[in-house]
KEZA-455005 format. One record per residue (C-alpha): residue number from 0; x, y, z. Coordinates in nm, 3 decimals, always signed. Example, Ala and Ser with C-alpha at 12.3 -4.5 7.8 and 13.67 -1.06 7.14 Angstrom:
% KEZA-455005
{0; {+1.230; -0.450; +0.780}},
{1; {+1.367; -0.106; +0.714}},
This chain:
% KEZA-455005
{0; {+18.765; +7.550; +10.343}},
{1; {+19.042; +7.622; +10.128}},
{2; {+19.419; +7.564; +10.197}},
{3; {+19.759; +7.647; +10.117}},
{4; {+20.069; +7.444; +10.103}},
{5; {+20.359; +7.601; +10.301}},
{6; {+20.701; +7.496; +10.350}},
{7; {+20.869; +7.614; +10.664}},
{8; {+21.223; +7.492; +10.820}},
{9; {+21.315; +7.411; +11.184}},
{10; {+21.577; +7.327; +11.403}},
{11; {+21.535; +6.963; +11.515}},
{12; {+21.452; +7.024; +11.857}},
{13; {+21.157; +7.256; +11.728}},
{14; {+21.029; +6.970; +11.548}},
{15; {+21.009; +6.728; +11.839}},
{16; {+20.847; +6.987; +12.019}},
{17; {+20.591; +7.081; +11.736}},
{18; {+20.509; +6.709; +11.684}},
{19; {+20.466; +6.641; +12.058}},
{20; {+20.222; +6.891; +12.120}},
{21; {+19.999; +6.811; +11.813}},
{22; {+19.955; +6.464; +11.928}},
{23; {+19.898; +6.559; +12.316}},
{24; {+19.608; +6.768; +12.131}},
{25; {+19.513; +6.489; +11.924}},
{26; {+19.570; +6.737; +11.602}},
{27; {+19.749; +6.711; +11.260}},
{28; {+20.089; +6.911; +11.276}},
{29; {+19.943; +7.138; +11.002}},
{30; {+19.648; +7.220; +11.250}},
{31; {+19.821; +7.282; +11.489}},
{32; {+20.068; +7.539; +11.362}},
{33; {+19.794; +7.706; +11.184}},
{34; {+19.593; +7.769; +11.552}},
{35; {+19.956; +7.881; +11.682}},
{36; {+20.019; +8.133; +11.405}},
{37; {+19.681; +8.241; +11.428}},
{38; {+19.712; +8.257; +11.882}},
{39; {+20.031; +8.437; +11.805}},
{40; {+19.900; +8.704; +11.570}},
{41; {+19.608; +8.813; +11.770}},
{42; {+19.851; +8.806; +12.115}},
{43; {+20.103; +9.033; +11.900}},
{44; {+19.791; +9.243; +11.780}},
{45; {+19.665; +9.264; +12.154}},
{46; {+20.012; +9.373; +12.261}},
{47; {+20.065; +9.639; +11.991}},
{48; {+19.719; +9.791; +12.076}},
{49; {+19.830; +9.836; +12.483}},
{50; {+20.150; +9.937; +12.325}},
{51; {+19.938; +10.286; +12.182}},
{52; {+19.684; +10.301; +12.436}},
{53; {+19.983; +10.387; +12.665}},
{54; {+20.162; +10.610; +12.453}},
{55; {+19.811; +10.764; +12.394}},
{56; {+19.764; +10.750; +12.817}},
{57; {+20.137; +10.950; +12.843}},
{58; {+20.087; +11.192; +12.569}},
{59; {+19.713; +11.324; +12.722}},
{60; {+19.973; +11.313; +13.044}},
{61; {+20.162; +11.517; +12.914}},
{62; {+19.920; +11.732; +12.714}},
{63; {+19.792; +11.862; +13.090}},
{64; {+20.033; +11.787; +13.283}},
{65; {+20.427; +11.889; +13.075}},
{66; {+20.702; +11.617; +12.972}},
{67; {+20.661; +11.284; +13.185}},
{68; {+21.026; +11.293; +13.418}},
{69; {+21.246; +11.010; +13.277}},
{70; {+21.284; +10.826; +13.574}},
{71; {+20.908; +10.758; +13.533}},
{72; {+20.935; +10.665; +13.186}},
{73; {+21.244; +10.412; +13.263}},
{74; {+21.002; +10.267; +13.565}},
{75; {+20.723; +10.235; +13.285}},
{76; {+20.944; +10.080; +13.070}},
{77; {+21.107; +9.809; +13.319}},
{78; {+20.734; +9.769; +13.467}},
{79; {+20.614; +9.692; +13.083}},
{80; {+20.936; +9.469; +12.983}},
{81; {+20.895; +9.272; +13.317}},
{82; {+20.504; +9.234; +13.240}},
{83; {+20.599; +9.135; +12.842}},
{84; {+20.405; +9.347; +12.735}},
{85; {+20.731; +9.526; +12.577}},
{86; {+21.070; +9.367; +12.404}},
{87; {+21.335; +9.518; +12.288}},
{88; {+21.185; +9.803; +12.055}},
{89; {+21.228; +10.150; +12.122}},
{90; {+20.971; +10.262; +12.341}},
{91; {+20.890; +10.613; +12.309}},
{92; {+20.565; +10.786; +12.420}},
{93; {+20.360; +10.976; +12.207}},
{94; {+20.386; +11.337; +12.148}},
């Protein structure tokens, strides 16, 4: 397998925390960042796909049944931003 050579910079307290769980694994820091980057982009990709499945789910909504009633959408938005499945973005359905 082929590798690259990055340089990356963290607080302190980061690295203590980076180090630590590598060895509890038993893996090289560089390992173990790589699997992190690579658990954090398919959790981000997960997240951005249930992001348009329910802007796809509110626009069919809305397609039969008119405009979703704000309150709802503010409910759907707390519901989604207490689940984390949403951050801070704009959330706006589709359509």
């Amino acid at each position: 397998m082929t590798v690259r050579k990055l340089s990356i910079s963290v607080p302190p307290e980061i690295e203590e925390t980076i180090r630590a769980a590598a060895a509890d694994e038993g893996k090289p820091v560089s390992t173990w960042l790589a699997e992190a980057a690579v658990e954090k982009a398919h959790i981000a990709a997960l997240h951005a796909a249930g992001r348009a499945a329910a802007r796809e789910m509110v626009a069919e909504y809305e397609n039969e049944h008119g405009t979703l009633p704000e309150g709802s959408r503010q409910r759907a938005r707390e519901f989604l931003m207490e689940a984390g499945l949403l951050d801070d973005e704009p959330w706006r359905a589709a359509g």
